[in-house]
N, C-alpha and C positions, 0 to 999 in steps of 0.2 A: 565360683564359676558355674558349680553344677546349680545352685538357687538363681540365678542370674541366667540361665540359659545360654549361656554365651562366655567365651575367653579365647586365646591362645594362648597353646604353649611353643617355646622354639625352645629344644635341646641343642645344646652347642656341643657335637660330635667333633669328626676330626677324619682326614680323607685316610686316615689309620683305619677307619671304620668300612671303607671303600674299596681297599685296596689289601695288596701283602706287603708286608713293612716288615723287613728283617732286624734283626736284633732288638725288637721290639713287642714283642708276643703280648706278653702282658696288657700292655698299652693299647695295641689292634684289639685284641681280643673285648676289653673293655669302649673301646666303640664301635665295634660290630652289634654289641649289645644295645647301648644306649639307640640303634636305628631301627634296631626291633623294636625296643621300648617305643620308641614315637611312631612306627607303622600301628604296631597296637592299639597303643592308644590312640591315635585317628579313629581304627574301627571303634573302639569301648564307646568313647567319647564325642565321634560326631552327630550322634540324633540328637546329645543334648547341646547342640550347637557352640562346643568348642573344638578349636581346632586344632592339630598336633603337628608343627614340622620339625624338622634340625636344621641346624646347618653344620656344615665339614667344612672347616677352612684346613685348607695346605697351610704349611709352612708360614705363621708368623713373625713378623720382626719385630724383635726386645730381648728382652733378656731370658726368657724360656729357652729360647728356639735356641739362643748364642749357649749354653749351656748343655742342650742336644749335642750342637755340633761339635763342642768340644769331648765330650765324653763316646761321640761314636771315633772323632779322630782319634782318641788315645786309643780305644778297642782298636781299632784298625793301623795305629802307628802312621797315621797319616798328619800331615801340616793342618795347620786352623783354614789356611786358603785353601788348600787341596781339597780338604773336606768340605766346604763353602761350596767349590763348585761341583764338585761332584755331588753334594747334596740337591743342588740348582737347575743340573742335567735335569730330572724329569720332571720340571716345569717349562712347559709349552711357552710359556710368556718369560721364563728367564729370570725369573726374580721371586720374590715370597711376597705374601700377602700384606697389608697394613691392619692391624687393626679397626682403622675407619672403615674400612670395605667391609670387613667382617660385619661391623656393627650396622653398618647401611644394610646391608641381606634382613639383618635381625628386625629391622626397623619398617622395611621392608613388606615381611612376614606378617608381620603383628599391625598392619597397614589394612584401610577398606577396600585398597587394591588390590590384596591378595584373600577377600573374602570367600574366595571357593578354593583356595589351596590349601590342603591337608592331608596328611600320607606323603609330603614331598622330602626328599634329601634334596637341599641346595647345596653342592659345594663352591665354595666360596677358593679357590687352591692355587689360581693360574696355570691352568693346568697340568697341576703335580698329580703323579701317576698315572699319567697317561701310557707313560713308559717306564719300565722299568727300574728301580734305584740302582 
């Protein structure tokens, strides 16, 4: 990229990096990092005409996410639905993401349409964490 005068990167963060996510330290903690890392590098790296974003998706569906939500329900001695919706509550839209939305942002980004974006957090979430977990 840096011979070529030109690329983008897009970090795939997590609205962990966005927000405060309890029982989850570790995890936040490591994508508050990765949105510094791409702020940064925007600055390092846009004279030589590449560009740095992330994106933050909320809440995925497959088999990660199914896998969160079982192991926050055992922590919490809650049912698989209980916890499904209580995990679902602070999403504005009520639902978790797809990975095709994910990937459209990514596609996106890395687009001549988004040739003066850089230094941006997209999140991608349905409006998870807007409010509270």
């Amino acid at each position: 990229m840096l011979a070529r005068r030109q690329g983008c990167i897009v970090n795939i963060g997590s609205v962990a990096g966005r927000i405060a996510y309890p029982l989850r330290a570790a995890y936040a903690a490591s994508k508050w990092g990765l949105t510094g890392l791409t702020l940064t590098l925007a600055q390092e790296c846009g004279k030589s005409g590449i560009r740095a974003n992330a994106v933050c998706p909320g809440p995925v569906e497959g088999p990660a996410m199914d896998s969160v939500i079982r192991r926050r329900a055992r922590a919490l001695n809650l049912s698989l639905d209980a916890m499904r919706r209580r995990y679902l509550r602070p999403a504005a839209l009520g639902r978790m993401v797809t990975p095709a939305e994910v990937s459209q942002a990514v596609l996106f980004l890395c687009s001549d349409a988004a040739r003066s974006i850089t230094g941006q957090v997209l999140e991608v979430s349905a409006g998870f964490g807007l409010f509270p977990v």
